[in-house]
C-alpha positions as a Python dict, from the first residue, in 0.01 Angstrom:
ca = {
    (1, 'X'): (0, 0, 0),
    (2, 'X'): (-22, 358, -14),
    (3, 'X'): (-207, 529, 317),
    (4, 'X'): (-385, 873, 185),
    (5, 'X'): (-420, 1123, 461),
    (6, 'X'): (-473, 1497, 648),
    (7, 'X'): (-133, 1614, 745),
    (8, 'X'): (32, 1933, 876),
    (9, 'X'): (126, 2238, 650),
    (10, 'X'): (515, 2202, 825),
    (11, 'X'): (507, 1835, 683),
    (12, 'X'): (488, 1944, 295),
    (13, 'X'): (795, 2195, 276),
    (14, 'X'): (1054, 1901, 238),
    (15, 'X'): (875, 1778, -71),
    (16, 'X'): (797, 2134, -182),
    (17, 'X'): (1112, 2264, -140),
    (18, 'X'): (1304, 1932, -303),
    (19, 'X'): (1054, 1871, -594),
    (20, 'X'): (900, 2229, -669),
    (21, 'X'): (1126, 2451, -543),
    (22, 'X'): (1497, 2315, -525),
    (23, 'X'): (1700, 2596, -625),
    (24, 'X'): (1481, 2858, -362),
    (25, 'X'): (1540, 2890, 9),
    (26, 'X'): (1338, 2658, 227),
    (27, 'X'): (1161, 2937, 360),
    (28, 'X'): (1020, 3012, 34),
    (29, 'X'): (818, 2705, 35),
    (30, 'X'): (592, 2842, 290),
    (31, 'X'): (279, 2967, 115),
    (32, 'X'): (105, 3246, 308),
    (33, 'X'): (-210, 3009, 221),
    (34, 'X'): (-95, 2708, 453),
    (35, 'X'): (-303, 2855, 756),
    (36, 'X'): (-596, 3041, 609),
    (37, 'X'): (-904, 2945, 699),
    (38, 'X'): (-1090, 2609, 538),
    (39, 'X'): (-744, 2547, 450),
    (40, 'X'): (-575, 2159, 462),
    (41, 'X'): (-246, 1984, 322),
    (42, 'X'): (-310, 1601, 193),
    (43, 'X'): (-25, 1383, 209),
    (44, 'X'): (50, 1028, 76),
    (45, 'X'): (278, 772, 263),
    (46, 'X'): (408, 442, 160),
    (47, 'X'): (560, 232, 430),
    (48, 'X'): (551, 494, 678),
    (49, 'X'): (761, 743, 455),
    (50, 'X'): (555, 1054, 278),
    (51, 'X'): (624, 1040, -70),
    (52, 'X'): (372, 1269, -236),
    (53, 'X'): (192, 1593, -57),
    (54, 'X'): (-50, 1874, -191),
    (55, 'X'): (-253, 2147, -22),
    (56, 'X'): (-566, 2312, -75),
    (57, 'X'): (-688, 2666, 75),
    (58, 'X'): (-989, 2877, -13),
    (59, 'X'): (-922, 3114, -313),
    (60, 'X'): (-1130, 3258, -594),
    (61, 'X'): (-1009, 3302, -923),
    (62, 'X'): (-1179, 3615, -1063),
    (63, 'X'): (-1231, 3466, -1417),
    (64, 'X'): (-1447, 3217, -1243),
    (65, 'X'): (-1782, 3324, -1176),
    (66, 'X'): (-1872, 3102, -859),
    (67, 'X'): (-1784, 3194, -545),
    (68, 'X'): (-1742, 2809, -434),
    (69, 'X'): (-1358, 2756, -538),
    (70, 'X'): (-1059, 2565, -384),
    (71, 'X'): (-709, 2631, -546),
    (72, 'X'): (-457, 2352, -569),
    (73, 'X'): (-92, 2454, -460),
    (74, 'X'): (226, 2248, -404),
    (75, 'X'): (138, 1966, -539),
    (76, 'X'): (480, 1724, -561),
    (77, 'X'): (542, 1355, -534),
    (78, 'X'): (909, 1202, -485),
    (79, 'X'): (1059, 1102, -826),
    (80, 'X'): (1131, 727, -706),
    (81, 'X'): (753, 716, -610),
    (82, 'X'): (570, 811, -919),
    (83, 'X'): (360, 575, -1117),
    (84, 'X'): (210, 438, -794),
    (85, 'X'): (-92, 662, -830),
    (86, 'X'): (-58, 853, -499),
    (87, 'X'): (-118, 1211, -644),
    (88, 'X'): (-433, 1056, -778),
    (89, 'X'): (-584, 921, -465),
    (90, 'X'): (-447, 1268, -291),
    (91, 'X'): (-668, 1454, -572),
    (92, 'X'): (-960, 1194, -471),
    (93, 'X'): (-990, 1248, -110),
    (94, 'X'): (-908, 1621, -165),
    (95, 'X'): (-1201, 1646, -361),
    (96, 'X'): (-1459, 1463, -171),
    (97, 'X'): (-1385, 1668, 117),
    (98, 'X'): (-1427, 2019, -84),
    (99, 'X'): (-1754, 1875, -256),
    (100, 'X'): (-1852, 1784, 138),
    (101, 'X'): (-1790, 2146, 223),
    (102, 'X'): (-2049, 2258, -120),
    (103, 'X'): (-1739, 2426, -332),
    (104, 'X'): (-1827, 2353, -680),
    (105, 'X'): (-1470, 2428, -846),
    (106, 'X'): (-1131, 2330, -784),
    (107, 'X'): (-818, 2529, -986),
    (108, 'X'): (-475, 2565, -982),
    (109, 'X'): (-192, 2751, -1166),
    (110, 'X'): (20, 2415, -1303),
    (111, 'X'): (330, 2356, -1476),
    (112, 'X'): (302, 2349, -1830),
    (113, 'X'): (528, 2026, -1794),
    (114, 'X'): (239, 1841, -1586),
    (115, 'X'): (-55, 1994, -1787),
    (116, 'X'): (-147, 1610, -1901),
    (117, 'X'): (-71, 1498, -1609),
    (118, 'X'): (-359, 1714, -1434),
    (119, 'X'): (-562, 1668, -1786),
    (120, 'X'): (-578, 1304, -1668),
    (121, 'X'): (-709, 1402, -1334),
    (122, 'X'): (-976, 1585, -1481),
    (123, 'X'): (-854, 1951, -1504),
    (124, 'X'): (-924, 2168, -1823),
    (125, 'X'): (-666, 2433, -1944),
    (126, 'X'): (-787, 2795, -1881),
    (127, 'X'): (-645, 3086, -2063),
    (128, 'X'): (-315, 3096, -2178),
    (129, 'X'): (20, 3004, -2050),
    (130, 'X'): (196, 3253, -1834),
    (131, 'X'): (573, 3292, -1667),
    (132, 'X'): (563, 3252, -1286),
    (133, 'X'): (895, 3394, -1156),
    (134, 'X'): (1078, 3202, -1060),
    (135, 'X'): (954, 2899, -1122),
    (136, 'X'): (869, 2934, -1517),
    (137, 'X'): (616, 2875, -1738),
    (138, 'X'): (249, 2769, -1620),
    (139, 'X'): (-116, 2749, -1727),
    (140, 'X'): (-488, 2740, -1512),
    (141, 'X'): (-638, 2432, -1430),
    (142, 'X'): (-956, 2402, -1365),
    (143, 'X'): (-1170, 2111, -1283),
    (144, 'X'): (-1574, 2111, -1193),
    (145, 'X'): (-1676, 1915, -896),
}
């Protein structure tokens, strides 16, 4: 049984840095995000071992015209844990809690590799795919709460 839960922004840099970020310093897998305020970092264990993380902080998109919005960032589940739908149930706790807090819109800037995957959560593509250095190609998700 997966246990879904709030966890500490020093508890997702493994993940981030062994899933998203591999071939980038540790360091670099600190987002200048993980303490802002209304910010929080979800994390998903299984037997007592996290295995998927993500974090949310308070950031507006300007081609969005409320000024309710949550970005998604880091989202990353270990390879030998996928398929157990722990990135979903992080997404579902992540969003009751913004919709508890009256934010209307949740986005994120995903890789174009996982742009079903999100699509599946609910996300819509925004605009058109861009290069993030150094991490490549990704797109705008957007989802409506």
């Amino acid at each position: 049984m997966i246990e879904i839960r709030k966890i500490e922004p020093e508890m997702t840099y493994s993940i981030r840095h062994s899933v998203l970020r591999p071939h980038q310093l540790i360091d670099e897998c600190k987002y200048e995000t993980d303490y802002g305020a209304g910010a929080f970092h979800v994390g998903a264990f299984y037997q007592r071992k996290l295995i998927s993380i993500a974090s949310f902080c308070i950031e507006k998109n300007p081609d969005f015209s409320t000024e309710m919005q949550y970005r998604l960032r880091g989202m990353a589940t270990l390879e030998e844990f996928r398929k157990l739908g722990a990135g979903k149930s992080l997404i579902s706790l992540a969003e009751s809690l913004i919709k508890g807090q009256g934010f209307d819109l949740l986005w994120c800037k995903g890789r174009t590799s996982v742009q079903d995957y999100y699509s599946k959560l609910g996300f819509e593509v925004h605009g058109e795919v861009f290069d993030y250095p150094p991490i490549g190609p990704h797109i705008i998700m957007v989802k409506h709460l």
